[in-house]
PDB file with one MODEL, atoms N, CA, C and O in Angstrom:
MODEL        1
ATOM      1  N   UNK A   1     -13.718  -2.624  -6.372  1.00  0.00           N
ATOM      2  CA  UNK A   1     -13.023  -2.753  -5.096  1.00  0.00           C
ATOM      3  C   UNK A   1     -11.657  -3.386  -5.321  1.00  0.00           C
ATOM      4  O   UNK A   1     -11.380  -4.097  -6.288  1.00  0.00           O
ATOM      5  N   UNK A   2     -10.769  -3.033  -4.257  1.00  0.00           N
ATOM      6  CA  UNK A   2      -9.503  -3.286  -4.352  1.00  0.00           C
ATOM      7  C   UNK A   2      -9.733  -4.093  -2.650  1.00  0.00           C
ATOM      8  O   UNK A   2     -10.673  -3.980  -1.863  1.00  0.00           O
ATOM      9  N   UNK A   3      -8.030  -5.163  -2.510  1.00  0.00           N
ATOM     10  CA  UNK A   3      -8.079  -5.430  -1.422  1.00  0.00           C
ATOM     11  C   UNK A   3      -6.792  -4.855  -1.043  1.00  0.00           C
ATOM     12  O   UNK A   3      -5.971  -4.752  -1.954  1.00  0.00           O
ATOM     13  N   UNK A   4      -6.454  -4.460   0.122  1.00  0.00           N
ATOM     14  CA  UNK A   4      -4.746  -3.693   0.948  1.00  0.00           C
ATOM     15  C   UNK A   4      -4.750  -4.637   1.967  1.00  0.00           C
ATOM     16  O   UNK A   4      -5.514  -4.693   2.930  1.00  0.00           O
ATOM     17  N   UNK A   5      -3.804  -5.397   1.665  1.00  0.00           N
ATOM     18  CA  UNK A   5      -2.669  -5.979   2.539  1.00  0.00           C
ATOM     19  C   UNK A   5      -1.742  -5.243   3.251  1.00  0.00           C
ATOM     20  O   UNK A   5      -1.160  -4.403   2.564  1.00  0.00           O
ATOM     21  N   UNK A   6      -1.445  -5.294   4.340  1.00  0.00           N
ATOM     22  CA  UNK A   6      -0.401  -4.811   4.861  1.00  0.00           C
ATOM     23  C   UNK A   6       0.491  -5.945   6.083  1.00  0.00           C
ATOM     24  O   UNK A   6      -0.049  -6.672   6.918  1.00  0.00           O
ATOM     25  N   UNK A   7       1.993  -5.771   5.817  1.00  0.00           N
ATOM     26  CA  UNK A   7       2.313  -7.023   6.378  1.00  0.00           C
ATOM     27  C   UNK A   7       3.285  -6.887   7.243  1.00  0.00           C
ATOM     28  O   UNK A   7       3.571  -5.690   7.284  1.00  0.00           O
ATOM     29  N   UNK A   8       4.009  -7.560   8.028  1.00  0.00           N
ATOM     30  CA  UNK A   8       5.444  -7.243   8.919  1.00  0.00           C
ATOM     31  C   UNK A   8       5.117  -5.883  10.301  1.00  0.00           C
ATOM     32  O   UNK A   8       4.315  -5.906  11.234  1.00  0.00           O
ATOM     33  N   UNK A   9       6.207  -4.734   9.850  1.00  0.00           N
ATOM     34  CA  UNK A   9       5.564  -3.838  10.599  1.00  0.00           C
ATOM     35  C   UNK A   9       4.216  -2.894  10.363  1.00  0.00           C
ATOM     36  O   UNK A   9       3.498  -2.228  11.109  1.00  0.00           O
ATOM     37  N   UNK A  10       4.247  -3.205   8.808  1.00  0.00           N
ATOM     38  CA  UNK A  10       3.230  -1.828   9.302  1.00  0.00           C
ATOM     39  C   UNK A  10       2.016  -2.828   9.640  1.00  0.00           C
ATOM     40  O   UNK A  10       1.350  -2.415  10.590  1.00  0.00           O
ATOM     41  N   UNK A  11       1.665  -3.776   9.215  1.00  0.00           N
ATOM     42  CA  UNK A  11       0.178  -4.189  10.424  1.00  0.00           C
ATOM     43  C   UNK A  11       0.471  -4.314  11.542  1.00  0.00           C
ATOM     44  O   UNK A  11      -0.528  -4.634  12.187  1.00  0.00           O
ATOM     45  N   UNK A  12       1.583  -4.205  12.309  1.00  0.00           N
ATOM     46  CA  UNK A  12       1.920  -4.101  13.445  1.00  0.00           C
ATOM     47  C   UNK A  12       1.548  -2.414  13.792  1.00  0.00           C
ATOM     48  O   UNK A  12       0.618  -2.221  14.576  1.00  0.00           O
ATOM     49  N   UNK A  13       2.182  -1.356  13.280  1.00  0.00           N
ATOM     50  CA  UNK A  13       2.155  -0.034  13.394  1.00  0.00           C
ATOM     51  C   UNK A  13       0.691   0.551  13.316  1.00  0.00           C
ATOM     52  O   UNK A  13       0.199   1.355  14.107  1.00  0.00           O
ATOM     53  N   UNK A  14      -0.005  -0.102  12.026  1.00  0.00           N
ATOM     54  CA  UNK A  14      -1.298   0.013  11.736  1.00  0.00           C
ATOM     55  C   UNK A  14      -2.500  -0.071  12.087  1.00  0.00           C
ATOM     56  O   UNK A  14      -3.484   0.627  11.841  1.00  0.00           O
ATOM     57  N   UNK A  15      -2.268  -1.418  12.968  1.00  0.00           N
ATOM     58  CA  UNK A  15      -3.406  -1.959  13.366  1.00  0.00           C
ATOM     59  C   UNK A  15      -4.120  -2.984  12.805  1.00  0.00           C
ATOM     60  O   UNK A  15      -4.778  -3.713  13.546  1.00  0.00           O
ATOM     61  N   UNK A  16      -4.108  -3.118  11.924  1.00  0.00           N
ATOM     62  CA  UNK A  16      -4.790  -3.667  10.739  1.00  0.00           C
ATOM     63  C   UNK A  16      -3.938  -4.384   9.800  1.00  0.00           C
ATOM     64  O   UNK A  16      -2.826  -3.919   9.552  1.00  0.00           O
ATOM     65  N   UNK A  17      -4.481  -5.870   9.042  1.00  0.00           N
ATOM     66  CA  UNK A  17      -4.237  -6.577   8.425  1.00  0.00           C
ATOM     67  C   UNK A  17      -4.804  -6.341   6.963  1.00  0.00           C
ATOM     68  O   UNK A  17      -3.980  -6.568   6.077  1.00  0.00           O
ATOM     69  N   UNK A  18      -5.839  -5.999   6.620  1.00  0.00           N
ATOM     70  CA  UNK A  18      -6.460  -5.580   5.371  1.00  0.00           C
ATOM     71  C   UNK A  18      -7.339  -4.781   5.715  1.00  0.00           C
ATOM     72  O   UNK A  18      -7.609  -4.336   6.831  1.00  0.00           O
ATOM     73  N   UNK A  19      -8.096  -4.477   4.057  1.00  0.00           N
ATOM     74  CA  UNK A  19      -9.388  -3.579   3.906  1.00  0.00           C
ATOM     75  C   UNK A  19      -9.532  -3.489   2.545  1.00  0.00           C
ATOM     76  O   UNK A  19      -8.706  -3.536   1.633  1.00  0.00           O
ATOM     77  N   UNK A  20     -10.611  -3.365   2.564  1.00  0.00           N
ATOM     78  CA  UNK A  20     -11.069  -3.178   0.627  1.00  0.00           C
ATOM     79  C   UNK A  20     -11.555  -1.927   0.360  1.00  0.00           C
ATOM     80  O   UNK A  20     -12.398  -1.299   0.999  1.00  0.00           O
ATOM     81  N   UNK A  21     -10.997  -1.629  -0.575  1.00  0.00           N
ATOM     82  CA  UNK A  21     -11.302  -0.061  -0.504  1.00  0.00           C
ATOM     83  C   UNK A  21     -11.672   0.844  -2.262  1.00  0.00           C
ATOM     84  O   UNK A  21     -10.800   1.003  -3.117  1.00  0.00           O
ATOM     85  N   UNK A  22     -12.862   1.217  -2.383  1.00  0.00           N
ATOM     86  CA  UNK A  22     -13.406   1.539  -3.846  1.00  0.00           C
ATOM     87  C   UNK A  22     -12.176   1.890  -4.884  1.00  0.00           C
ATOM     88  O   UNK A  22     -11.179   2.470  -4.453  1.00  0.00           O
ATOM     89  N   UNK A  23     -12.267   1.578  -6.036  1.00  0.00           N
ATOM     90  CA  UNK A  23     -11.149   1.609  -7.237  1.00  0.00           C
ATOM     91  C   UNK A  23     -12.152   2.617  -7.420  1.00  0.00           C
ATOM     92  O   UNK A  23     -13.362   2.443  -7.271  1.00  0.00           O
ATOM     93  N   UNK A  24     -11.026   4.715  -8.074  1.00  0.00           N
ATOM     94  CA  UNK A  24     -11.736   4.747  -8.298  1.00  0.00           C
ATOM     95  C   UNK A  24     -10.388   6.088  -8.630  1.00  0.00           C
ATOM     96  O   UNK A  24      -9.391   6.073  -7.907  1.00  0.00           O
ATOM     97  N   UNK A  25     -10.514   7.168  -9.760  1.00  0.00           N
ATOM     98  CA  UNK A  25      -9.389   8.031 -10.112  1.00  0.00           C
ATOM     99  C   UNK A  25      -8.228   8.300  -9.189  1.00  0.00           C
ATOM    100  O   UNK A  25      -7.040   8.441  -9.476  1.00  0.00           O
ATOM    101  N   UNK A  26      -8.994   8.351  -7.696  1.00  0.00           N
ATOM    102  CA  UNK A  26      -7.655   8.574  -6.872  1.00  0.00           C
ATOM    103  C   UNK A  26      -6.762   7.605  -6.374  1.00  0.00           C
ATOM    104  O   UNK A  26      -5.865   7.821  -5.560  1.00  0.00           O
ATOM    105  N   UNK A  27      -7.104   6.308  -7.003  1.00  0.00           N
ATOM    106  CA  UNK A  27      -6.605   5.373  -6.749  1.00  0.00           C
ATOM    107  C   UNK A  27      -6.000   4.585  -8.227  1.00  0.00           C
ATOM    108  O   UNK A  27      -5.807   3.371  -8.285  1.00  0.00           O
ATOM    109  N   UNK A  28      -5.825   5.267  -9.045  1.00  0.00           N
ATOM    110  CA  UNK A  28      -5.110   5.129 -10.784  1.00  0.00           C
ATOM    111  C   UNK A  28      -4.048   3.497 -10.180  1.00  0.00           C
ATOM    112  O   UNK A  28      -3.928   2.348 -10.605  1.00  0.00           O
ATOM    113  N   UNK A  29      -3.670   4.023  -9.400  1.00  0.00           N
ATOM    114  CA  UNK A  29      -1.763   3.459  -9.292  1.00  0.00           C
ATOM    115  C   UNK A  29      -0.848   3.099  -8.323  1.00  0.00           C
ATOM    116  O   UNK A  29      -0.655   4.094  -7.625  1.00  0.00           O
ATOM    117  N   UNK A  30      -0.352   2.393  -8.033  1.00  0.00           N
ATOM    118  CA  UNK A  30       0.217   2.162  -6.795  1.00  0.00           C
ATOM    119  C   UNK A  30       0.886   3.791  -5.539  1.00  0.00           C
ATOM    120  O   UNK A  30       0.771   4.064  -4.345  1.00  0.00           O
ATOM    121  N   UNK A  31       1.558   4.446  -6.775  1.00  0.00           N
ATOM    122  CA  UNK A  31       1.683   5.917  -6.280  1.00  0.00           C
ATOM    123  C   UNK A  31       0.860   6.423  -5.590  1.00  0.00           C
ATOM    124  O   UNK A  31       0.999   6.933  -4.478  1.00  0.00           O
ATOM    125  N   UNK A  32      -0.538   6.247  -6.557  1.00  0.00           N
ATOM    126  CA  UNK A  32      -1.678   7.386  -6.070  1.00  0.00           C
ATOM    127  C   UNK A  32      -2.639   6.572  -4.925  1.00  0.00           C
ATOM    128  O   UNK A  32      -3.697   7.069  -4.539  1.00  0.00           O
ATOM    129  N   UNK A  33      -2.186   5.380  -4.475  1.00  0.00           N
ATOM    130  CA  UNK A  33      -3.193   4.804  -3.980  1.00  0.00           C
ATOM    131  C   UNK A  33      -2.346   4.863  -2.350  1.00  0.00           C
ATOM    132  O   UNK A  33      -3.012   4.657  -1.336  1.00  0.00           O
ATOM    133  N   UNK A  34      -0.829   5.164  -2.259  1.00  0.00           N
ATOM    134  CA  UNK A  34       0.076   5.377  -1.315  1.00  0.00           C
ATOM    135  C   UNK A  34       0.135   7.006  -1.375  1.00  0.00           C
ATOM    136  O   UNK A  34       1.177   7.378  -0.836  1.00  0.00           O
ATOM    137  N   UNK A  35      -0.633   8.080  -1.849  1.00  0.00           N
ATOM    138  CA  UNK A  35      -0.913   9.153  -1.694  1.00  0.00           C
ATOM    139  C   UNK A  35      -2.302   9.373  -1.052  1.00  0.00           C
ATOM    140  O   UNK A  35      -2.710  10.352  -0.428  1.00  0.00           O
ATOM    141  N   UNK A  36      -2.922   8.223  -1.361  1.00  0.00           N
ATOM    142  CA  UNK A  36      -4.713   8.500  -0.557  1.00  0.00           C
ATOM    143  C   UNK A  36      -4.849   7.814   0.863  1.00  0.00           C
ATOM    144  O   UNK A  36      -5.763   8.010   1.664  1.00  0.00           O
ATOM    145  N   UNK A  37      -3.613   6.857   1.042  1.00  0.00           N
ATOM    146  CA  UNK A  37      -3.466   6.369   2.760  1.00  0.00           C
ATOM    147  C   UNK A  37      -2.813   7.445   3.468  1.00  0.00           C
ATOM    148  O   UNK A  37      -3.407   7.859   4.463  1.00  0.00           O
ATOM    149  N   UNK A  38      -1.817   7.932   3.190  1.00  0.00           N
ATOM    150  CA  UNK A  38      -1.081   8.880   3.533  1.00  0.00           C
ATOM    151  C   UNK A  38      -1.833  10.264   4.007  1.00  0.00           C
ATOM    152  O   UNK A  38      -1.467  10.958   4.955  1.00  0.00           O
ATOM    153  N   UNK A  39      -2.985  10.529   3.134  1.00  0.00           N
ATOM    154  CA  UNK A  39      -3.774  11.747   3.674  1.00  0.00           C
ATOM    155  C   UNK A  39      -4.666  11.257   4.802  1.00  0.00           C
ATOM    156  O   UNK A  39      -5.227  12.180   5.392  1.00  0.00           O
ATOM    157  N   UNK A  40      -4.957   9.951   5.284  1.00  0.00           N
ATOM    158  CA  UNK A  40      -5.197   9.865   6.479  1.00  0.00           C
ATOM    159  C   UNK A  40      -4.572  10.386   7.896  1.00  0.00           C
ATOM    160  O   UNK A  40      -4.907  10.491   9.076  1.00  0.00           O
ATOM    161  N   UNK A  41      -3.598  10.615   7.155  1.00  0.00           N
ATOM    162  CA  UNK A  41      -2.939  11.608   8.198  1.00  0.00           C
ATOM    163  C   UNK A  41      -2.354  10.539   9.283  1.00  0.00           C
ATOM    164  O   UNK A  41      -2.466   9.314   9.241  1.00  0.00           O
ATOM    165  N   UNK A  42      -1.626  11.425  10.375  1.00  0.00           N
ATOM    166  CA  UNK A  42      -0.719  10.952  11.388  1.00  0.00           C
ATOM    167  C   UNK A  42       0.248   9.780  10.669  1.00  0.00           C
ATOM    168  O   UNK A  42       0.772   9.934   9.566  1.00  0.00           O
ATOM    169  N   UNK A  43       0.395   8.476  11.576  1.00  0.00           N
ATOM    170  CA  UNK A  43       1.356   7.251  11.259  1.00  0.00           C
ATOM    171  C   UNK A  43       0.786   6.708   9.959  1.00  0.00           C
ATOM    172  O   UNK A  43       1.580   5.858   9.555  1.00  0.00           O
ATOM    173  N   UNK A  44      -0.173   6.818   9.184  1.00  0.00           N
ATOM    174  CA  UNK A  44      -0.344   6.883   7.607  1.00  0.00           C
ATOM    175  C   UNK A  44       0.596   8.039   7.134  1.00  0.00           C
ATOM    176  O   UNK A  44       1.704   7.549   6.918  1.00  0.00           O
ATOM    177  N   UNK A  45       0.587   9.051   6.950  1.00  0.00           N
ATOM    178  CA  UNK A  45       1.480  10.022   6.323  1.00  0.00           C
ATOM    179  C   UNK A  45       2.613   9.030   6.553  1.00  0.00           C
ATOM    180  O   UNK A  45       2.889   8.272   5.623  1.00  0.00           O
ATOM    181  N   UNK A  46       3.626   8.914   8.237  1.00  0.00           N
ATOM    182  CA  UNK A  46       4.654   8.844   7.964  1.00  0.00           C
ATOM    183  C   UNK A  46       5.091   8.088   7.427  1.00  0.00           C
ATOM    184  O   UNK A  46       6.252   8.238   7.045  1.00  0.00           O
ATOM    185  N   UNK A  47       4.110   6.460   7.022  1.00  0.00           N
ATOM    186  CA  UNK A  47       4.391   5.322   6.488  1.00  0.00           C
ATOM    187  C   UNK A  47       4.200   5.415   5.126  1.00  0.00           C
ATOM    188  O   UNK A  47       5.006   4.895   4.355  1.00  0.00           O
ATOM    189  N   UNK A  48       3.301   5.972   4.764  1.00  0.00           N
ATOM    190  CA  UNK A  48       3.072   5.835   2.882  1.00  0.00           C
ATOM    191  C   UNK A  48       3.161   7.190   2.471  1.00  0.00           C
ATOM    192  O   UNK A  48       2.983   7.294   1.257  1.00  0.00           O
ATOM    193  N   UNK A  49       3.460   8.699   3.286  1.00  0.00           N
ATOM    194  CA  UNK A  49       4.072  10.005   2.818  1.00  0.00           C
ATOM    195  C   UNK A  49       5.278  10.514   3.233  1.00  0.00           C
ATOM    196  O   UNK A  49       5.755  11.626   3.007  1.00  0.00           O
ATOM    197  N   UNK A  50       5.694   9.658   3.816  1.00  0.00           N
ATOM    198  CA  UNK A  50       7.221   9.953   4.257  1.00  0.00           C
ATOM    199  C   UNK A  50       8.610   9.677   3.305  1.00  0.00           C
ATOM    200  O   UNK A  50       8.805   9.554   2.096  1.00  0.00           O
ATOM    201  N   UNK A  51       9.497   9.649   4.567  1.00  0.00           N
ATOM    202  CA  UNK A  51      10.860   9.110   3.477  1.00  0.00           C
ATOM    203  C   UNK A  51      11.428   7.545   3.601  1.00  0.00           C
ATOM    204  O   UNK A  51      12.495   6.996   3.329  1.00  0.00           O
ATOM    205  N   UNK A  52       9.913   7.044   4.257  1.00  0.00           N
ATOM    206  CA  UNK A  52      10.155   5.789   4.744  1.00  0.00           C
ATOM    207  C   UNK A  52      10.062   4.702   3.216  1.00  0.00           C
ATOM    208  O   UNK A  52       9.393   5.055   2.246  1.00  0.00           O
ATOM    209  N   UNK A  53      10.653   3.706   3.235  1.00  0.00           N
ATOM    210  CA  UNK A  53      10.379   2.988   1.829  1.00  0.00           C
ATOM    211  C   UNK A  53       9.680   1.747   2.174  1.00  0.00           C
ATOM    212  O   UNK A  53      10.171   0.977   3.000  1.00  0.00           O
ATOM    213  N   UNK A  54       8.452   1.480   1.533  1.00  0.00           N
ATOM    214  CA  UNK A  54       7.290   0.394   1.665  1.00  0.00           C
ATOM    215  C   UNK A  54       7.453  -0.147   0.258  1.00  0.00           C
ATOM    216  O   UNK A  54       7.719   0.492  -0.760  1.00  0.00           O
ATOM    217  N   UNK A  55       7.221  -1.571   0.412  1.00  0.00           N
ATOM    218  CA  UNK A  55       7.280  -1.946  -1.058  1.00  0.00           C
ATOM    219  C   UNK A  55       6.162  -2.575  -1.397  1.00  0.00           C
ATOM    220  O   UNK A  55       5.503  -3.113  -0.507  1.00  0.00           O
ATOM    221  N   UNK A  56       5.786  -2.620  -2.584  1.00  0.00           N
ATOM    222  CA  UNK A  56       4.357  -3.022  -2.776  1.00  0.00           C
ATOM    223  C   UNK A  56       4.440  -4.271  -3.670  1.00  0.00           C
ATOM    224  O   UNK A  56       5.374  -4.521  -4.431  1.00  0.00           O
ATOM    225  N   UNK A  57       3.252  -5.083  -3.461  1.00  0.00           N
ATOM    226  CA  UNK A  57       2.847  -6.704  -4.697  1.00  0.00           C
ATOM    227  C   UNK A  57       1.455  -6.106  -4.799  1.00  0.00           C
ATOM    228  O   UNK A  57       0.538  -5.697  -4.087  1.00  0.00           O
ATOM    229  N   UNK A  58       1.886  -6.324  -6.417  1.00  0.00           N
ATOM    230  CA  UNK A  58       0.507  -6.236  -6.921  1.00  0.00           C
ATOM    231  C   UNK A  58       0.105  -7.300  -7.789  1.00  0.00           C
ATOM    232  O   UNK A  58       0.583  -7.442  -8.914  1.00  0.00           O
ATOM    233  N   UNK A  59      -1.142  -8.375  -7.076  1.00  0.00           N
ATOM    234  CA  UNK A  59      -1.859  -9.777  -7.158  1.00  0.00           C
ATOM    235  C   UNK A  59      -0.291 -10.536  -6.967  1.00  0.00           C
ATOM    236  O   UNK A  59       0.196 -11.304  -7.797  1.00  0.00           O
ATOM    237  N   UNK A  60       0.204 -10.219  -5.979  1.00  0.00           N
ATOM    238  CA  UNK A  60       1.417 -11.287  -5.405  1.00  0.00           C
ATOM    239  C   UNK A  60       2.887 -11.001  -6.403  1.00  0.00           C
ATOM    240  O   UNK A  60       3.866 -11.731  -6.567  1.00  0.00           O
ATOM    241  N   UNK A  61       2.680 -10.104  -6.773  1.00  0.00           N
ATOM    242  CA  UNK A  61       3.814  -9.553  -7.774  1.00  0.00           C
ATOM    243  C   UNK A  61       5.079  -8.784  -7.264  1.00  0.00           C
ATOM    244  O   UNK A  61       5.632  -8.589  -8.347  1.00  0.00           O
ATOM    245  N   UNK A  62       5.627  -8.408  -6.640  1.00  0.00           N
ATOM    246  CA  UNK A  62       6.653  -7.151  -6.289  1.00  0.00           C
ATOM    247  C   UNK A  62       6.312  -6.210  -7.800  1.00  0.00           C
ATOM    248  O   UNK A  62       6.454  -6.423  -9.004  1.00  0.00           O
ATOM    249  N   UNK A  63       5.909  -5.335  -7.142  1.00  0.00           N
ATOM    250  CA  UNK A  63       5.092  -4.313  -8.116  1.00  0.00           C
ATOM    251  C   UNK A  63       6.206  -2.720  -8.431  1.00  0.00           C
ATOM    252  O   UNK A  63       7.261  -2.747  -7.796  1.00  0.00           O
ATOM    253  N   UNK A  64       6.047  -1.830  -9.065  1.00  0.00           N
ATOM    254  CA  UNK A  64       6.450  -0.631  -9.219  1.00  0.00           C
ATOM    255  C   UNK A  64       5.813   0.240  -8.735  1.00  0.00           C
ATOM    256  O   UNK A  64       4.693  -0.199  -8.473  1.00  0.00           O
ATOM    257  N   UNK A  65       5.901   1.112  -8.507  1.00  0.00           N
ATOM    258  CA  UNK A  65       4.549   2.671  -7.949  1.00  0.00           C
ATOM    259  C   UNK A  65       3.604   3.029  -9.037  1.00  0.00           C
ATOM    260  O   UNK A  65       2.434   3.241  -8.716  1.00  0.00           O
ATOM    261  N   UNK A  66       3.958   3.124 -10.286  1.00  0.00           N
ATOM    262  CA  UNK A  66       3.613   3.284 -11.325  1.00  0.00           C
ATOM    263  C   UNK A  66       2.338   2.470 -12.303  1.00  0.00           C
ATOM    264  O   UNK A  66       1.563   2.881 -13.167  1.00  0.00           O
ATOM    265  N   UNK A  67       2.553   1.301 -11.751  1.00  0.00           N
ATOM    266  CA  UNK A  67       1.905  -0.196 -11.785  1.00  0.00           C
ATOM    267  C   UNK A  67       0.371   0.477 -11.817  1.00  0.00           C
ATOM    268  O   UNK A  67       0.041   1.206 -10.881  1.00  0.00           O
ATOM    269  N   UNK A  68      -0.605   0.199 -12.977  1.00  0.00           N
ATOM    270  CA  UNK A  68      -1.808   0.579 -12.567  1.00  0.00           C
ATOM    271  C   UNK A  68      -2.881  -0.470 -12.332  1.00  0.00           C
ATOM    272  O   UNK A  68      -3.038  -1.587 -12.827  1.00  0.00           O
ATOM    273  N   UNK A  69      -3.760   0.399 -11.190  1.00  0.00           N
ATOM    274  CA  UNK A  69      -4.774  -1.366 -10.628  1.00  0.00           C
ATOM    275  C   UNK A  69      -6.017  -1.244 -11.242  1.00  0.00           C
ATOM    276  O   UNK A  69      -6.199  -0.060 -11.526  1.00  0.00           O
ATOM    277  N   UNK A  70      -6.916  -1.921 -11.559  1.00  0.00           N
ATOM    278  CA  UNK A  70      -7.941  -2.712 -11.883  1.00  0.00           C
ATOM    279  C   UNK A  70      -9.106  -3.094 -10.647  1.00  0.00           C
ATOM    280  O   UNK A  70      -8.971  -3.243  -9.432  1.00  0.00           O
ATOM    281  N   UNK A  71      -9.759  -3.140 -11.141  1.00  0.00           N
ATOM    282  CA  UNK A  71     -10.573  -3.916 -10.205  1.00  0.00           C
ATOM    283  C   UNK A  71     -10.431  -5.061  -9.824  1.00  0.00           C
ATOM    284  O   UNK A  71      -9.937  -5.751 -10.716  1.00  0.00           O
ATOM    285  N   UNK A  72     -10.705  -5.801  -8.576  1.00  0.00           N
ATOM    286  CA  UNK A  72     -10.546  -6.884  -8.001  1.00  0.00           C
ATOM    287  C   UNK A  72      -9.192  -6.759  -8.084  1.00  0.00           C
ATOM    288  O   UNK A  72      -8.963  -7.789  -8.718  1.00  0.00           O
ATOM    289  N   UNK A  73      -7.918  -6.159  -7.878  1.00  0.00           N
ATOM    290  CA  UNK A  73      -6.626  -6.268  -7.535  1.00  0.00           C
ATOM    291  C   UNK A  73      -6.700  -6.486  -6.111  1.00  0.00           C
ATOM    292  O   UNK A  73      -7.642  -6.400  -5.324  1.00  0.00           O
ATOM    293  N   UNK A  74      -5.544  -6.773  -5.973  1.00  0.00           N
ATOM    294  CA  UNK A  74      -4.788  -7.472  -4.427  1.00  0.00           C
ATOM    295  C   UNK A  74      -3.665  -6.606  -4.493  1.00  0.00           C
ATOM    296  O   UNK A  74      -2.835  -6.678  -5.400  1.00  0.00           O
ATOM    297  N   UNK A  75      -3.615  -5.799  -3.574  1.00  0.00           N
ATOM    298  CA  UNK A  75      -2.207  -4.595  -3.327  1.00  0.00           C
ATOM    299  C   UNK A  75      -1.492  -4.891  -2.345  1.00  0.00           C
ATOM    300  O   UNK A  75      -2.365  -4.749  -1.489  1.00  0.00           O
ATOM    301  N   UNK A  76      -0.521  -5.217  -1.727  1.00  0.00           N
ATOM    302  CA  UNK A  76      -0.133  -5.846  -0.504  1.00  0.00           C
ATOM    303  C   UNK A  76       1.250  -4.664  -0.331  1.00  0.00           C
ATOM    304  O   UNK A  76       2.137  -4.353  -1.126  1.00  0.00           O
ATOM    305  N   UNK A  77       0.960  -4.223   1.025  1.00  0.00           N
ATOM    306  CA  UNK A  77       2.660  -3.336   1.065  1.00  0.00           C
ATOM    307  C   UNK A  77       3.370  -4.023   2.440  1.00  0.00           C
ATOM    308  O   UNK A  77       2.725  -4.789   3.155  1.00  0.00           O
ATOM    309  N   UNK A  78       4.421  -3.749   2.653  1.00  0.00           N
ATOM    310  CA  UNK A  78       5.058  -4.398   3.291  1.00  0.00           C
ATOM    311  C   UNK A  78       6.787  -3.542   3.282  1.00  0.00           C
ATOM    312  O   UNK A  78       7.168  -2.702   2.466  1.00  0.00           O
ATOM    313  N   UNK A  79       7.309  -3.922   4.078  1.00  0.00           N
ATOM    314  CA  UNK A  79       8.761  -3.084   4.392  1.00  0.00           C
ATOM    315  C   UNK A  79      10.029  -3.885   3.637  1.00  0.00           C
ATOM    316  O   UNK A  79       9.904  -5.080   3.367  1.00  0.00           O
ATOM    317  N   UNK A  80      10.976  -3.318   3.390  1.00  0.00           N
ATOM    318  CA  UNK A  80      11.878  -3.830   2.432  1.00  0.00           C
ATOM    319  C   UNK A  80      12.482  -5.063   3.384  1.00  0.00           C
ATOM    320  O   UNK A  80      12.666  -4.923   4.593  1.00  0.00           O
ATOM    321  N   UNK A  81      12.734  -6.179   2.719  1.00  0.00           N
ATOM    322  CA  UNK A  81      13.388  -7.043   3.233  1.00  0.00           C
ATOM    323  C   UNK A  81      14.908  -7.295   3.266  1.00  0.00           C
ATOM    324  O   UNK A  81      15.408  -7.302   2.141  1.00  0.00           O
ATOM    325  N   UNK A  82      15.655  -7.477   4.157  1.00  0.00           N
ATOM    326  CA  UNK A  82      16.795  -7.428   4.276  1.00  0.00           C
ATOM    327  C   UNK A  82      17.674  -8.964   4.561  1.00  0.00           C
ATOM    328  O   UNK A  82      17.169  -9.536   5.527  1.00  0.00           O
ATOM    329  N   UNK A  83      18.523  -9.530   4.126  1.00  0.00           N
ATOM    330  CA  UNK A  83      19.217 -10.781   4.564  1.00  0.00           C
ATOM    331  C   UNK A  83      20.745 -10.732   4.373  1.00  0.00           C
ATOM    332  O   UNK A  83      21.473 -10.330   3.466  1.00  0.00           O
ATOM    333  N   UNK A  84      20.946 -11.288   5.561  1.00  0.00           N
ATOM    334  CA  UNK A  84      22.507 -11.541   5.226  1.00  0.00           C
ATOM    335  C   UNK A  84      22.854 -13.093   5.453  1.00  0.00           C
ATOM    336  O   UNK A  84      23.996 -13.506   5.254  1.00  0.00           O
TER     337      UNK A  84
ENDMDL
END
């Protein structure tokens, strides 16, 4: 099992604050694991299959897409942060 964080807007958009969800080939990688929310279809697609940019920590890390998870990982996505 993995845990998904989601923070700012999209648990606002989402509904939802977390969920744990089986580690398991379709879930290799940060990529592929923002390709298996996304086929949930509707406001999943447009948030994790769109041209929208989500950024991900992986176990509290600012992570890459590429980044591969493990069991008992902590995936957290969240929207790019901006400051002036």
């Amino acid at each position: 099992m993995i845990k998904v964080l989601y923070f700012a807007r999209l648990r606002e958009e989402l509904k939802t604050e977390s969920e744990e969800l089986e580690l398991d080939e379709s879930t290799a990688d940060i990529i592929a694991l923002k390709l298996k929310l996304s086929a949930r279809g509707d406001l999943w697609n447009e948030i994790f299959g769109g041209d929208e940019t989500v950024m991900a920590a992986l176990n509290q890390e600012v992570a890459q897409s590429d980044e591969k998870l493990k069991e008992g990982d902590e995936v957290a996505f969240f929207p790019p942060v901006t400051g002036g």
